[in-house]
C-alpha positions as CSV (number, residue, x, y, z in Angstrom):
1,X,3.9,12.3,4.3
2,X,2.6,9.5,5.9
3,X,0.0,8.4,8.9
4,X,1.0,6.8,11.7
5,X,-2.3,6.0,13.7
6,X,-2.1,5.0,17.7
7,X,-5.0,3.5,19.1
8,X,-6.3,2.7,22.5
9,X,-8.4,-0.5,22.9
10,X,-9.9,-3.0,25.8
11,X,-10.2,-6.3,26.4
12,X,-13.9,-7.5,24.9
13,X,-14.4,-9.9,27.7
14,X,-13.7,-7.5,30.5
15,X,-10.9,-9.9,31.7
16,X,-9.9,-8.7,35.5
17,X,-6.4,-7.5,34.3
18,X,-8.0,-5.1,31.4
19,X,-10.4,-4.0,34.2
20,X,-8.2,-3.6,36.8
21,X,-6.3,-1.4,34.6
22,X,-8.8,0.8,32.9
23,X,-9.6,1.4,37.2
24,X,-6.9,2.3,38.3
25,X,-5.9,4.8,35.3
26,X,-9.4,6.0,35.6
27,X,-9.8,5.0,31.8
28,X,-12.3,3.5,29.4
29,X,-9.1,1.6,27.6
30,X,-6.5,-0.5,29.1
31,X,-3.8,-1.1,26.2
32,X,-2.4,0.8,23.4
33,X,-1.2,0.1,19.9
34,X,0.1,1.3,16.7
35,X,-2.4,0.5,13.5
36,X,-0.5,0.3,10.1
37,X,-2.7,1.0,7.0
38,X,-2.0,-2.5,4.9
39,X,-5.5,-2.5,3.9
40,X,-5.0,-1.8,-0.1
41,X,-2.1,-4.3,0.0
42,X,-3.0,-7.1,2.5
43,X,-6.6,-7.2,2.7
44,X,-7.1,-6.0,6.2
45,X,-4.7,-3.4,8.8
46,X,-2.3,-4.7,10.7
47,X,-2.1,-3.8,14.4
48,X,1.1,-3.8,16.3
49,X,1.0,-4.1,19.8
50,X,2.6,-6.1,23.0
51,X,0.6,-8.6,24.4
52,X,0.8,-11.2,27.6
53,X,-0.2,-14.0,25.2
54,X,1.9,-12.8,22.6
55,X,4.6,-11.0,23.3
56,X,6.0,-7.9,20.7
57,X,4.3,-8.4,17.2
58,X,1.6,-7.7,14.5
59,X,-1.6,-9.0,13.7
60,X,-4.7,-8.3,11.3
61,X,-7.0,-5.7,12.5
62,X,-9.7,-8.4,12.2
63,X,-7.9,-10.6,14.7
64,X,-7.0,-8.1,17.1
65,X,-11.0,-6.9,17.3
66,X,-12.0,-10.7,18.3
67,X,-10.9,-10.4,21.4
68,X,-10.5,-6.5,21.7
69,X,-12.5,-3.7,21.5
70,X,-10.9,-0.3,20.0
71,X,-11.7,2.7,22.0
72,X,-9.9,5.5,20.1
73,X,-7.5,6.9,17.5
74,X,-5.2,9.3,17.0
75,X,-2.7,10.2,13.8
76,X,0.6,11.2,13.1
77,X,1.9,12.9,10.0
78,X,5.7,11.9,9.3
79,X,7.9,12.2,6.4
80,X,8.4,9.3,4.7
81,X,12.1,8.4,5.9
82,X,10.8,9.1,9.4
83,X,8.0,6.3,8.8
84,X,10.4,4.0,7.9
85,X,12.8,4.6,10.9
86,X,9.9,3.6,12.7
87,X,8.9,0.8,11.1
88,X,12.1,-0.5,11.1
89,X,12.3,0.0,15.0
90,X,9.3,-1.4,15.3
91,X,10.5,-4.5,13.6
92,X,13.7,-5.0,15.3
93,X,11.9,-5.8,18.6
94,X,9.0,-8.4,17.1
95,X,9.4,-11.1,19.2
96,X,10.5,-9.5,22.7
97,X,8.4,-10.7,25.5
98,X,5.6,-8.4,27.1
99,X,6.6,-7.0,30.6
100,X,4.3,-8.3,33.0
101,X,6.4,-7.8,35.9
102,X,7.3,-3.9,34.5
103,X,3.6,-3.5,35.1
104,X,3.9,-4.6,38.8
105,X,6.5,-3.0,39.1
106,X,5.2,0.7,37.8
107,X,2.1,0.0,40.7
108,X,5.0,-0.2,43.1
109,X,6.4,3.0,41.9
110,X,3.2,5.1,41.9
111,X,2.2,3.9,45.4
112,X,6.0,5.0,46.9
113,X,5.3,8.1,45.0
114,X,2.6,8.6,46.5
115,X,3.9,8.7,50.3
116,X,7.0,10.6,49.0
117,X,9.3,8.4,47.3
118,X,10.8,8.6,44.6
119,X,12.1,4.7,43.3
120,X,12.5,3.4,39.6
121,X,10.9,0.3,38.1
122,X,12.7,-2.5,39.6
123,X,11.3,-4.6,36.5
124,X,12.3,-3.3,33.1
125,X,12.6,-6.4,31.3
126,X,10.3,-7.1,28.0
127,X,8.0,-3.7,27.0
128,X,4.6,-3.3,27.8
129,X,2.6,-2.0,25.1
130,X,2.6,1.7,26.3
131,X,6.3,1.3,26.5
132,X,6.5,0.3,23.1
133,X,4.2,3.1,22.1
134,X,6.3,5.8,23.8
135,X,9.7,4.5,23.4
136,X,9.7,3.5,19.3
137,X,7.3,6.0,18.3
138,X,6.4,8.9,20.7
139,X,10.5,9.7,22.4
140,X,12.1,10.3,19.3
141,X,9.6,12.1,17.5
142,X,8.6,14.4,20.5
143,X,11.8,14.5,23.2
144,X,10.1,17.3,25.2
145,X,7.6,14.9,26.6
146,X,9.8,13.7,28.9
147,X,8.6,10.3,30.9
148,X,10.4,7.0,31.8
149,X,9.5,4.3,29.3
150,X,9.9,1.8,32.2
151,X,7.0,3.8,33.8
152,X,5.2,5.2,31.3
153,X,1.2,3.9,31.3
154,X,-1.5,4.0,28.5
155,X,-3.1,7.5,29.7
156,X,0.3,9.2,29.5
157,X,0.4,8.2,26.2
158,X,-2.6,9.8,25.4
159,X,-1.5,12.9,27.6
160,X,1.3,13.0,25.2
161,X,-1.1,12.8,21.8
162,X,-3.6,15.1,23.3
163,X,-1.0,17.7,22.7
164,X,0.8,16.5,19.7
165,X,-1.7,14.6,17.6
166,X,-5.1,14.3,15.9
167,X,-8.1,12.3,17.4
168,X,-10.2,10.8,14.5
C-alpha cells in the first residue's frame, strides 16, 4: 500500500485572492494540493498543485511553504498500481495552465444557484487546483461523490475526505 496525502494550505501573505477565497467558502484555507513523500530520495517532499503563477506542476515542500502556509492533511491508502495510475495522471497534465477564469466562472454559478438557476461553468479551460484534486485523484477512486470538476471548490474537497480519508 501506499499514501497519498492531500493538503489544504493559504497564502502566507494574506494576498486579497487567498482571502477572498477562504471568505467566501467560509474556510481557514484557500487552495488544495497533493504532497508526494520524496523525502528519503530527494531530500525534501514534493508538492503538487495548480497555481496562477505557475500553472500545473511540482515543487519542494520547502518552496511551496515560502510563500504558503499548510493548514491541514489528510491520507489515502492505495495499492501500489493504483498509486501509479495516479501519478502518471498527475504527470500527464504538468504544464496546463491554472483556470483563473473557471474560478469566476464557478462564483457565477453559485450566485444563479442561488436565485434558482441552475447554469454550468462557462469557463472550463486550464484546472484549478481543487479541480485537479478531485478530478486525477478523488473521481476515480471515489465515483459516488459525485460533483462537477468545472465546479468543484477546496471545501468540497474536504467534504469529500471527511468521509473517505484520514486527517493527520
Amino acid at each position: 500500500m501506499r499514501t497519498i496525502t492531500i493538503g489544504f494550505s493559504k497564502n502566507s501573505d494574506n494576498k486579497i485572492f487567498s482571502v477572498g477565497l477562504q471568505e467566501y467558502m467560509n474556510r481557514d484555507y484557500s487552495h488544495c494540493f497533493i504532497k508526494f513523500n520524496t523525502k528519503h530520495h530527494l531530500g525534501d517532499n514534493a508538492i503538487y498543485h495548480s497555481s496562477l503563477s505557475a500553472g500545473i506542476g511540482y515543487m519542494s515542500q520547502t518552496i511551496f511553504e515560502e510563500d504558503n502556509t499548510i493548514v491541514m492533511l489528510y491520507e489515502l491508502e492505495v495499492s501500489e498500481e493504483v498509486y501509479k495510475e495516479i501519478k502518471q495522471a498527475l504527470f500527464k497534465v504538468c504544464g496546463r495552465k491554472y483556470g483563473l477564469m473557471q474560478n469566476l466562472g464557478i462564483l457565477t454559478v453559485d450566485l444563479l444557484r442561488n436565485i434558482g438557476i441552475k447554469a454550468k461553468n462557462p469557463f472550463v479551460k486550464g484546472e484549478n487546483c481543487s479541480e485537479m484534486v478531485y478530478r486525477h485523484v478523488l473521481m476515480s477512486l471515489f465515483p459516488e461523490h459525485k460533483y462537477d470538476p468545472d465546479t468543484i471548490t477546496p471545501s468540497e474537497v474536504e467534504d469529500i475526505l471527511n468521509k473517505v480519508a484520514k486527517r493527520i
